[in-house]
C-alpha positions in Angstrom: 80.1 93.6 111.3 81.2 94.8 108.1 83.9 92.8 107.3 82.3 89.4 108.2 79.4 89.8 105.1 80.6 87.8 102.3 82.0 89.9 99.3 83.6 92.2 101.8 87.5 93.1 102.4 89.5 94.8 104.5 92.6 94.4 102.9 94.5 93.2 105.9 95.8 90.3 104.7 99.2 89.5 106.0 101.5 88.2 103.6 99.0 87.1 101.2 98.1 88.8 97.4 94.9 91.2 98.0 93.5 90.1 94.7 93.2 87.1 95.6 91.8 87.7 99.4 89.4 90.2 98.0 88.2 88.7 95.0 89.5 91.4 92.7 92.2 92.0 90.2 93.6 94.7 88.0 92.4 95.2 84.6 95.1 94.3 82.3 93.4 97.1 79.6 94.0 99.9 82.4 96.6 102.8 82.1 97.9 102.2 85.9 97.1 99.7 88.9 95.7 100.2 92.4 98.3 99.4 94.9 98.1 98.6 99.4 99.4 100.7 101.4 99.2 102.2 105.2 98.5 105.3 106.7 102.5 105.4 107.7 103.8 105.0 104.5 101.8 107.2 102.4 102.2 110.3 105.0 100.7 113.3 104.5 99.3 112.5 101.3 96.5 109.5 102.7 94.4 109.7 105.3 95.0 109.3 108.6 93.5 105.7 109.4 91.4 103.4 107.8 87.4 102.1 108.2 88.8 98.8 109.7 87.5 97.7 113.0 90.3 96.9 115.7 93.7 97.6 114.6 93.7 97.8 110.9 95.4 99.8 108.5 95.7 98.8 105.1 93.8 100.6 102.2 94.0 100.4 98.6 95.2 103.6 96.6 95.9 105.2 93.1 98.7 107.5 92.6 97.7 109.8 90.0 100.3 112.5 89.8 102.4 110.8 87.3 99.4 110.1 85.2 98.1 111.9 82.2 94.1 112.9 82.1 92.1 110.0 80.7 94.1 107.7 82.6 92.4 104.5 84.0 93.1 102.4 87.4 90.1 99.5 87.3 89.9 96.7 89.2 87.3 94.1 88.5 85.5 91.6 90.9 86.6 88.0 90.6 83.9 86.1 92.6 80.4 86.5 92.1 78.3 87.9 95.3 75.5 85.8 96.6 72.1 86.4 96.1 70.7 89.1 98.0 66.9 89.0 100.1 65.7 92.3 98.2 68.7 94.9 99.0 71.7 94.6 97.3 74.5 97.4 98.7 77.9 98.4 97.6 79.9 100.3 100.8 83.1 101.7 100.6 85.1 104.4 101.9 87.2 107.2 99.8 89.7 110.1 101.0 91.1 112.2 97.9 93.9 114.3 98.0 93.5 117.5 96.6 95.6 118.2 93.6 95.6 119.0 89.6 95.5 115.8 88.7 92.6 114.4 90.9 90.2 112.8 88.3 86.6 110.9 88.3 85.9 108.5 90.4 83.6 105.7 89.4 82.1 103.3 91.1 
């Protein structure tokens, strides 16, 4: 159900760019960028599956053990979201991995 409102994203997309799929793209003013990935390749340090209905995967992820604190990864809605009847709802899943350099996030 999810992934057939409009403004929403699964980030299965095949061979195509998930900016452009999603509607979003990375801030050019940030410190580091979000990158796609699987539960496979990240191994023990994602989570084990995604919130995709049937046989998705793909999630987007930050790696911030390289990064110093104060460090930003932004990415910024493209497309505009239509009009709403009264509720207006932002829905998204997050798994953190525990570790020194685990910052903020923001939503």
């Amino acid at each position: 159900y999810y992934t057939s409102i409009p403004g929403s994203c699964n980030f299965e997309t095949q061979d195509q760019e998930w900016t452009t799929v999603c509607g979003l793209t990375q801030d050019p003013s940030d410190d580091f960028d979000w990158n796609i990935s699987n539960s496979a390749v990240m191994g023990q340090t994602g989570p084990d599956t995604d919130h995709t209905p049937g046989k998705g995967q793909h999630f987007l992820y930050v790696n911030s053990s390289t990064q110093k604190e104060g460090n930003r990864a932004r990415i910024i809605t493209t497309i505009l979201f239509p009009a709403s009847l009264g509720v207006c709802r932002v829905r998204f899943w997050y798994w953190v991995f525990a570790s020194r350099q685990t910052g903020v996030l923001k939503v």
